[in-house]
N, C-alpha and C positions, 0 to 999 in steps of 0.2 A: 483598531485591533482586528477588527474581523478582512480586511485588507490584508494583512500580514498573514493571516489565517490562510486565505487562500492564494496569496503567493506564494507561503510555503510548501501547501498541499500540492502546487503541480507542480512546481521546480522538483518535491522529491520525487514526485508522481512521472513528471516526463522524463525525469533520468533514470528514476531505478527500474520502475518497468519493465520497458522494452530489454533496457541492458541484464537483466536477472530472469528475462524468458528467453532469452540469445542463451547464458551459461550458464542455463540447466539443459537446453539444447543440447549445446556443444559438449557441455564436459559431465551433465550425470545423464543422458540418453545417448551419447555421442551420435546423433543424428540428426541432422535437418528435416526430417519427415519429420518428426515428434514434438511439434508446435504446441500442438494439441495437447500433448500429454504436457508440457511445460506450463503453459498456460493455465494447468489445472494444479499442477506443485505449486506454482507461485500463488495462486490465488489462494488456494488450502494453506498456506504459509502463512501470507499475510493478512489476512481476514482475521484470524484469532487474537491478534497483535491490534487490528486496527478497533476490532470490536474493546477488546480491551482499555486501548489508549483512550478512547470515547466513553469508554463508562466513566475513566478518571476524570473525566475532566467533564462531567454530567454536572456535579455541584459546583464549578467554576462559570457554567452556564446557567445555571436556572438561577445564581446568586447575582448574578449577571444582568439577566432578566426581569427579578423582582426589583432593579435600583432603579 
């Protein structure tokens, strides 16, 4: 299980990334200078989502843990 865990985590991880700091680049700064500021939407984006999806799944771990 925990195999699967981490091959899912970076097949999403090395696709959506790069490709969702590219187009907020491109289409909500319309700039290639603004990596930077891209880099900081995606992150503030997905961190609330990721924090989340890990609290859920807090008691599928620790239950997990005590077997």
């Amino acid at each position: 299980m925990a195999g699967f865990f981490v091959l899912s985590t970076n097949l999403i991880g090395l696709a959506l990334g790069p490709t969702s700091v590219a187009l907020a680049s491109d289409y909500i700064f319309e700039s290639t200078q603004a990596v930077g500021s891209s880099l900081a939407l995606v992150g503030a984006t997905v961190l609330p989502m990721a924090i989340l999806l890990l609290w859920r799944g807090l008691s599928a771990i620790s239950s997990e843990a005590e077997s």
